[in-house]
C-alpha positions in Angstrom: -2.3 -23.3 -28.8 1.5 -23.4 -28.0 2.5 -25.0 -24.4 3.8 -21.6 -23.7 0.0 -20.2 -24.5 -0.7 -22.6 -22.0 1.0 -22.1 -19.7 0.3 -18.4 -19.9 -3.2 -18.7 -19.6 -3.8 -21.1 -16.8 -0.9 -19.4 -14.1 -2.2 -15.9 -15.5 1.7 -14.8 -15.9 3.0 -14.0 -18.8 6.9 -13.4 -18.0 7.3 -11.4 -21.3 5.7 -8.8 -20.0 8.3 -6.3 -18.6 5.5 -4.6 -16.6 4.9 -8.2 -14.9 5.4 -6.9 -11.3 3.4 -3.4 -11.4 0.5 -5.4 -13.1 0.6 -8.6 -11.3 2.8 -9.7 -8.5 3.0 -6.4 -6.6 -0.7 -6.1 -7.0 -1.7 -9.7 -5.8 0.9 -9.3 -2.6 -0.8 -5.7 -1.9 -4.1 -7.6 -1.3 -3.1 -10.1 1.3 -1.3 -7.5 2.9 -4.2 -5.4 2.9 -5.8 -6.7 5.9 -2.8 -5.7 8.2 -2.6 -2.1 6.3 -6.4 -1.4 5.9 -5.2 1.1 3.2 -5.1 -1.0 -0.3 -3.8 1.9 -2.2 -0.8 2.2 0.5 -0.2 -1.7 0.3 -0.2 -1.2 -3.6 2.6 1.5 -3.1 4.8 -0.2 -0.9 4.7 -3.7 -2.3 5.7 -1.9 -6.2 8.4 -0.1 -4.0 9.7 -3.0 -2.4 9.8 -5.0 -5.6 11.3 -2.1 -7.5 14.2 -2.4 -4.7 15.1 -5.8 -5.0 14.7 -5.5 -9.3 17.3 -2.7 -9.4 19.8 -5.0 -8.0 22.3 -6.6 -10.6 23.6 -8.9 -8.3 22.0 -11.6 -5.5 23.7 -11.4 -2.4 22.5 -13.7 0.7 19.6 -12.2 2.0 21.9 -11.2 5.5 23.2 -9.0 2.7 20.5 -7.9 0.8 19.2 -6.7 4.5 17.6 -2.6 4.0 17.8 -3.1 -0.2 14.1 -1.4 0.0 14.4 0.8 3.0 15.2 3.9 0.8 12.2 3.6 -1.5 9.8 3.6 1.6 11.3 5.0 4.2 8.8 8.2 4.1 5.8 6.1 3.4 4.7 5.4 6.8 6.1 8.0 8.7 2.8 10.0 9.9 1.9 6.5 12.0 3.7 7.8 14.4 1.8 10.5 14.8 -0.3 9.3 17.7 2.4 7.8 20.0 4.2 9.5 22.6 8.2 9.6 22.6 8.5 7.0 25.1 5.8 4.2 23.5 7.6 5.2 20.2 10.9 4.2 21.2 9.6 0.7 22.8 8.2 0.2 19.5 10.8 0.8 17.6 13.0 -1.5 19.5 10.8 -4.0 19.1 10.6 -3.5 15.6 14.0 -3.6 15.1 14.3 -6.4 17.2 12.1 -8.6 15.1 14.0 -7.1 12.0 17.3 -8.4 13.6 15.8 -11.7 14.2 14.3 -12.3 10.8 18.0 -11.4 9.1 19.4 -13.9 11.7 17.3 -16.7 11.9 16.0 -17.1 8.1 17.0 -20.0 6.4 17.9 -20.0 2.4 15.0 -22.0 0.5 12.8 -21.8 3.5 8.9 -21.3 3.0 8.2 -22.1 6.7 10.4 -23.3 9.8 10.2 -23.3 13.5 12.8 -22.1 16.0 12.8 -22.7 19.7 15.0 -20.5 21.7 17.8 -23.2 23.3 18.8 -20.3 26.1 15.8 -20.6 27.8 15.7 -20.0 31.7 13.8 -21.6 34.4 10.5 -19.9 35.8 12.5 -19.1 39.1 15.9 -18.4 37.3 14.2 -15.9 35.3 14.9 -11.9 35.8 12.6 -10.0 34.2 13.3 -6.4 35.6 16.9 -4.6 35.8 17.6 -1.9 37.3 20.1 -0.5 35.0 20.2 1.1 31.4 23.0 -1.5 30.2 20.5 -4.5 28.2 23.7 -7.0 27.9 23.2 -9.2 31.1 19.3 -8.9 30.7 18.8 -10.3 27.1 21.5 -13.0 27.3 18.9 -15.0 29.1 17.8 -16.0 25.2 19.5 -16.5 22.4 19.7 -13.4 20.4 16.7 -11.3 20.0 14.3 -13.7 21.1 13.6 -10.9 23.7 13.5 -7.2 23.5 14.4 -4.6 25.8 11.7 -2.1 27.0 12.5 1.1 28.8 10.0 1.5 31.8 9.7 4.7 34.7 13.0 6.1 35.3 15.2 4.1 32.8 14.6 0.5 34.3 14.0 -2.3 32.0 12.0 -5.2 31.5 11.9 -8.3 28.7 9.2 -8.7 26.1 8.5 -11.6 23.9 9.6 -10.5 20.5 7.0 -12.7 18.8 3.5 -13.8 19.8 1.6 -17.1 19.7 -1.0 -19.2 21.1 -2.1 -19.9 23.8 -0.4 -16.8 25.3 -1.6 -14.1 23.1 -4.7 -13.8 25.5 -2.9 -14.6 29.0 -6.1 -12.8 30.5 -8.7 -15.2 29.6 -6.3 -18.2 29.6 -5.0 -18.5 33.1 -4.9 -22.1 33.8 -3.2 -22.6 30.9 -0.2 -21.7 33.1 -0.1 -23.3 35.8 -1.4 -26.7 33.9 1.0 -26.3 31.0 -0.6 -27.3 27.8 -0.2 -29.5 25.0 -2.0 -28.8 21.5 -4.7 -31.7 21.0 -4.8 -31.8 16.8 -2.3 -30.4 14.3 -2.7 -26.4 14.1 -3.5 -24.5 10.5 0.1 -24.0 9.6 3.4 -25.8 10.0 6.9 -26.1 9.3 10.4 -28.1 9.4 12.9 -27.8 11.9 16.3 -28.4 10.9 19.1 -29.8 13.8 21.0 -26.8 13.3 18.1 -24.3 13.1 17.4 -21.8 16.1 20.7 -23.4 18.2 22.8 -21.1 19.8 25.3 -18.4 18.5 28.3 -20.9 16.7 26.4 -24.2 15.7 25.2 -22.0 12.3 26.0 -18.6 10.3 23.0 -16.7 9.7 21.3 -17.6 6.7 23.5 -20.7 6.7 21.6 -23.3 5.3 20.4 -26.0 8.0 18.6 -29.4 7.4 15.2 -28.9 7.1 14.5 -32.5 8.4 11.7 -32.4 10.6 8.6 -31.7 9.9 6.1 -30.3 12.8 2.5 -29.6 12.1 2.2 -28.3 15.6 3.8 -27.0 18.5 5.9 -28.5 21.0 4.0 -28.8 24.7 4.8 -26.4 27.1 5.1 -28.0 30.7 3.6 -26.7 33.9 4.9 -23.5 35.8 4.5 -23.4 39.6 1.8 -20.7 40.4 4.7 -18.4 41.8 5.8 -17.6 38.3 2.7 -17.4 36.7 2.6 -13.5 35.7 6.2 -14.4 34.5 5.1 -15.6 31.3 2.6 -13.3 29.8 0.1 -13.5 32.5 -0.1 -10.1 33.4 1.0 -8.7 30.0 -1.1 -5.7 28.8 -3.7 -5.3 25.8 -3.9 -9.2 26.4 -0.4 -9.7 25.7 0.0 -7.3 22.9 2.7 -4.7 22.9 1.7 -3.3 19.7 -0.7 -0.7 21.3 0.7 3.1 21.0 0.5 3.6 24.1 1.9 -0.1 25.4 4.3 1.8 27.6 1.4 3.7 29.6 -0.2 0.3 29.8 2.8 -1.3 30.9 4.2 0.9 33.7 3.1 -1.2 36.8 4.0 -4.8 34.5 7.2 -6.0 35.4 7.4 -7.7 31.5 7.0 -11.1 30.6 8.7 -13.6 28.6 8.5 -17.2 26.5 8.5 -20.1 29.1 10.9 -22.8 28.6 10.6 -24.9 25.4 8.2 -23.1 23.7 8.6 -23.0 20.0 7.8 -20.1 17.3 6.6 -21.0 13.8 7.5 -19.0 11.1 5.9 -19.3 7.9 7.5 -17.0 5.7 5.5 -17.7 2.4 2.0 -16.8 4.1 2.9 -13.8 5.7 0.8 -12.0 7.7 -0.6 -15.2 9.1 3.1 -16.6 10.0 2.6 -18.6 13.2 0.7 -21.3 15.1 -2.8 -20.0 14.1 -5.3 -21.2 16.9 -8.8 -20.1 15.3 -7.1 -16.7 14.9 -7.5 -14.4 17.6 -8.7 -16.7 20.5 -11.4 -15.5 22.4 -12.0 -12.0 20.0 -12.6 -13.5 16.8 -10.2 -11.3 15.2 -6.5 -12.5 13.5 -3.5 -11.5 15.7 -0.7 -10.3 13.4 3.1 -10.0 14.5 3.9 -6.7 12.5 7.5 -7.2 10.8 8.3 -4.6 7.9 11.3 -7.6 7.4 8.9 -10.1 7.3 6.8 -8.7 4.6 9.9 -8.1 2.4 10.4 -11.4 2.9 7.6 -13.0 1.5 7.3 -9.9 -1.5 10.1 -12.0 -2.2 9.1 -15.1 -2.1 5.8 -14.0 -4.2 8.2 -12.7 -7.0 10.4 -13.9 -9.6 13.8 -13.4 -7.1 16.5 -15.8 -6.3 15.6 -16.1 -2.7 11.4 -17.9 -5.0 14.5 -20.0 -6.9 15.7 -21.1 -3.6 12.7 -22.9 -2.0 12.0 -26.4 -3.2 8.4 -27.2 -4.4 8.3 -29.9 -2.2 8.2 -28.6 0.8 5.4 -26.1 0.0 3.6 -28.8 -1.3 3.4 -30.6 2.2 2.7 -27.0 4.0 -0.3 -27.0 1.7 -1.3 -30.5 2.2 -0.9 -29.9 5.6 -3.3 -26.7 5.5 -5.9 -28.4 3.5 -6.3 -31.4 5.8 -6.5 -28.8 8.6 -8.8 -26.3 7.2 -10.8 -29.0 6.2 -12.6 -26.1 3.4 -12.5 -28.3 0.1 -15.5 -29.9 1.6 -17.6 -26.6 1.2 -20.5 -26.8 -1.6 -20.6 -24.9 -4.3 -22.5 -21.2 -3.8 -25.5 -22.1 -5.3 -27.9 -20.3 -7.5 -30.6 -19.1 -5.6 -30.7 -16.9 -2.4 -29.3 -17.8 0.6 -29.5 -16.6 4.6 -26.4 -17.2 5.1 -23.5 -19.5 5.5 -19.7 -20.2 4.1 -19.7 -21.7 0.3 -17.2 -22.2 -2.8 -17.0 -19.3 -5.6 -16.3 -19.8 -9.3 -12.8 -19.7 -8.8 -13.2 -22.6 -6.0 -12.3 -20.1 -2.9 -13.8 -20.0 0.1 -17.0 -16.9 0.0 -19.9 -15.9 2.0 -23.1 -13.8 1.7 -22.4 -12.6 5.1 -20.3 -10.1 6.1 -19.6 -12.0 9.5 -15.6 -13.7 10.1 -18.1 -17.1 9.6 -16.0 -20.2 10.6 -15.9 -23.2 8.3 -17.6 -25.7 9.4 -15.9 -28.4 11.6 -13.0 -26.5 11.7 -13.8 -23.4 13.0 -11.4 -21.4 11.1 -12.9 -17.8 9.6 -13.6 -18.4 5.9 -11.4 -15.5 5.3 -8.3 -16.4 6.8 -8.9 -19.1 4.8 -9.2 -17.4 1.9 -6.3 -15.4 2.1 -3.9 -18.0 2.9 -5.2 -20.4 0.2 -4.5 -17.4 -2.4 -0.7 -17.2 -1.3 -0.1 -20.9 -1.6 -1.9 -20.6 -5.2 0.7 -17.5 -5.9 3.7 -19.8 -4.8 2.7 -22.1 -7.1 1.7 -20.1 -10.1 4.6 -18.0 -10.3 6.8 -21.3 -10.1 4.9 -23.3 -12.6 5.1 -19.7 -15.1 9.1 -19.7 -14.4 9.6 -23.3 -15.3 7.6 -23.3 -18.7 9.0 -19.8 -19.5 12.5 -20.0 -18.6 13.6 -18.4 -21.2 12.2 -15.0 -19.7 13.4 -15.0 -16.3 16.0 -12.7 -15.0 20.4 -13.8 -15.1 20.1 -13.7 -11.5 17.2 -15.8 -11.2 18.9 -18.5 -13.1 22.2 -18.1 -11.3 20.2 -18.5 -8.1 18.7 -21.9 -9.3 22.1 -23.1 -10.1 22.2 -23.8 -6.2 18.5 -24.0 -5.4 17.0 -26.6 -2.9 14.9 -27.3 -5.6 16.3 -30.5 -7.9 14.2 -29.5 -10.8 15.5 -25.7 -11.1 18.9 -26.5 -10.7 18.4 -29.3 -13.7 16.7 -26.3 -15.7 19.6 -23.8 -14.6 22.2 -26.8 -16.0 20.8 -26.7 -19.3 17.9 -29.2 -19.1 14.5 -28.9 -20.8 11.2 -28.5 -18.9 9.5 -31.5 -17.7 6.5 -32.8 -20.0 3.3 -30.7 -19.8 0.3 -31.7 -18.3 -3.3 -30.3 -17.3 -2.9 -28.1 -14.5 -5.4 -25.6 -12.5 -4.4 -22.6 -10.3 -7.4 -24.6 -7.8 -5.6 -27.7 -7.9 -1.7 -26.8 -8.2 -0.2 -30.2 -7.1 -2.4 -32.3 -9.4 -4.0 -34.4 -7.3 -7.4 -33.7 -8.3 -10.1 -31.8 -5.7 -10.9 -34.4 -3.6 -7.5 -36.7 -3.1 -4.3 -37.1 -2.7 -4.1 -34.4 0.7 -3.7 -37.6 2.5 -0.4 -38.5 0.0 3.2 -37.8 1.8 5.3 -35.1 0.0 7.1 -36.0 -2.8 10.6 -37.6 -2.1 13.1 -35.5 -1.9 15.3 -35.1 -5.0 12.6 -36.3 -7.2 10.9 -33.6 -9.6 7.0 -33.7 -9.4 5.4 -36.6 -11.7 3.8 -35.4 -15.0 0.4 -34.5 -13.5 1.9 -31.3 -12.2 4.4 -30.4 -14.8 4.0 -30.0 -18.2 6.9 -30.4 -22.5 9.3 -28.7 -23.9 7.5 -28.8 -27.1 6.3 -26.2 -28.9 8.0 -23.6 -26.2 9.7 -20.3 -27.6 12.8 -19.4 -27.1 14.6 -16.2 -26.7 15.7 -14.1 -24.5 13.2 -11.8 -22.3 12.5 -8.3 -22.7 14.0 -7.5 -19.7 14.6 -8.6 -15.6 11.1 -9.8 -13.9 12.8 -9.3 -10.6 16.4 -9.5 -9.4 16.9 -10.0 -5.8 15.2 -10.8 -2.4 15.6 -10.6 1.4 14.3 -8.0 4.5 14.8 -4.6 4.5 16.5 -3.5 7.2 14.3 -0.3 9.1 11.3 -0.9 7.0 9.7 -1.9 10.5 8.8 2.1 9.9 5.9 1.0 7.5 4.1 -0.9 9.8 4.5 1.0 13.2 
């Protein structure tokens, strides 16, 4: 068996396939969408349209200009959501919608899987205004940097900020209240982190959008937010509605007597792009309720159809740094030390499939053990890093049937290894590699290991040789292009 049989069978891509994204990649990303959607054949549909979009392309802008590339082919698809909200709630949520949308195309970072941002314009508890009385939203939202707030239209025209994102501990503000007036400061590293670059999140002139910053620093949880005098309490969330939750139809109703609310001072947003829809500090998910909180971004999801697909903004991201994110998730989870589902029957309880996953005879959210994480979040977020990984290992080792504008794009990737491929170079040396175990390492080490250097391609035990490879060209693009979609906040509303 050739290395290119190989390398076929173990990532499950074969990139001579021009059909690739309708019977794989669009597929796989319609399932972990899925559980924000609760309609798998509508996820199906929209992540084939959204690929579709950026595959029609014949050239890779930034992904500030690729910004509403897939609007067209879904902007119907979602429509009759609306269906239950009055005029009013529907405006609020399409501000905020579009908000987030305007934030994503501003804040992303080329080559980033994850990164955190912290709003530098952040105002004092008593500096804060968080009612106007006027219809002008200039003044208002310059108290953040741009589109770290949203403007929401209240009784008779008068406005108040909302958080554009969400994150613990102030997604259930209700149940929380001490956590205000205390501050709070998060005791172990959370499920998901990212790097933080100087340049990243600064205000308007220290970067462009999508200029690339130095993703430098890594934090594997977020920053502590300090006390807030009693006075101001209800200024930060604490008397938000639907726990904190303006995604509610009706959150204007809901709202009327709330004068808004608003990130305190120093509080940082992680956004993991590549595991998208569980993109931020992830508590056990949900708090209190037991069920994940998701920040619905149409943008976002582009964004990581992207990332799950053969498009220059995939060639962009280094291996390395998804390779700590995952290290990081592994040690936090904690779920390699689950035991294998065993033969006979059992009550219940959280156990290890054939494909080494994370399963249960129950159909309880049961936490893994230790941890407390549900078994399914777990699941889910374990099957995009595996994707990541697949679909990178298939490119490398089949290079020959990627896309012009995927190899353009690794001309100038963050990755050392594509850009040595793009130049002319041959793939590294094969070596056994499992979708279960993508950085080598074997099942029970090396999570403990710090990331590869920087600049350095992965050693052999995650590579694999030029030898035996086939050569040509391919029958056709994989995928051309990536980034947002400008307005396609319409398919989740």
């Amino acid at each position: 068996m050739s290395v290119l049989d190989l390398v076929r069978e173990e990532t499950g891509l074969d990139l001579s396939n021009a059909k690739l994204t309708v019977d794989k990649l669009a597929p796989a990303f319609a399932e972990r969408i899925d559980v924000v959607l609760h309609d798998l054949d509508r996820a199906l549909e929209i992540s084939r349209k959204i690929m579709d979009a950026y595959r029609m392309l014949l050239v890779a802008p930034s992904p500030v200009a690729a910004i509403g590339v897939a609007y067209n082919a879904i902007k119907s698809a979602w429509g009759y959501l609306q269906g239950e909200a009055n005029k009013k709630a529907a405006e609020n949520l399409e501000r905020r919608a579009a908000t987030r949308a305007a934030f994503v195309a501003r804040y992303y970072t080329r080559g980033a899987w994850s990164q955190v941002c912290m709003s530098s314009k952040a105002p004092t508890p008593k500096a804060l205004d968080l009612t106007k009385g006027t219809k002008k939203a200039g003044a208002h939202l310059s108290q953040y940097d741009p589109y770290y707030v949203w403007h929401a239209s209240r009784v008779a025209q008068s406005q108040i900020l909302m958080p554009t994102w969400s994150g613990p501990p102030y997604d259930e503000p209700v149940v929380q209240p001490d956590l205000w007036e205390k501050g709070f400061s998060w005791p172990e590293p959370t499920l998901l982190g990212g790097f933080r670059g100087l340049a990243c999140g600064e205000p308007p002139g220290v970067k462009q959008p999508n200029e690339p910053c130095a993703l430098e620093v890594w934090w594997d949880k977020p920053a502590p937010v300090g006390p807030i005098p009693g006075a101001y309490v209800e200024k930060y969330w604490g008397n938000a509605p639907n726990k904190g939750s303006p995604d509610a139809a009706n959150v204007l109703d809901a709202s009327v007597l709330v004068r808004g609310y608003a990130p305190p001072p120093g509080y940082t947003y992680l956004f993991s792009w590549g595991t998208y829809p569980w993109s931020g500090w992830q508590g056990p998910p949900g708090g209190s309720s037991g069920s994940p909180i998701f920040d619905k971004s149409a943008d976002m999801a582009a964004l990581a159809a992207a990332i799950h697909s053969l498009t220059p903004l995939h060639a962009q991201i280094p291996w390395d740094d998804v390779a700590r994110a995952y290290r990081h998730f592994v040690q936090v989870s904690g779920w390699r030390k689950l035991k294998p589902l065993p033969d006979k029957q059992v009550d219940a309880g959280v156990y290890l499939d054939a494909e080494r996953l994370p399963t249960s005879t129950s159909a309880l959210p049961l936490p893994i053990p230790e941890t407390g994480y549900p078994w399914e979040v777990i699941r889910e977020i374990e099957l995009l890093f595996r994707s990541f990984f697949r679909i990178r290992r298939a490119a490398i080792y089949q290079w020959a049937f990627t896309s012009d504008q995927f190899k353009a794009a690794c001309k100038t990737s963050r990755d050392p290894l594509l850009r040595t491929l793009a130049n002319g170079a041959e793939p590294p040396e094969h070596g056994p590699w499992k979708a279960w175990d993508p950085l080598g390492e074997g099942w029970d080490g090396g999570m403990t290991e710090p990331a590869p250097q920087a600049g350095k391609p992965p050693g052999p035990g995650v590579w694999g040789s030029p030898k035996n490879l086939t050569a040509g060209p391919g029958p056709g693009e994989v995928v051309a292009v990536a980034a947002g979609g400008y307005l396609l906040y319409r398919l989740f509303l």
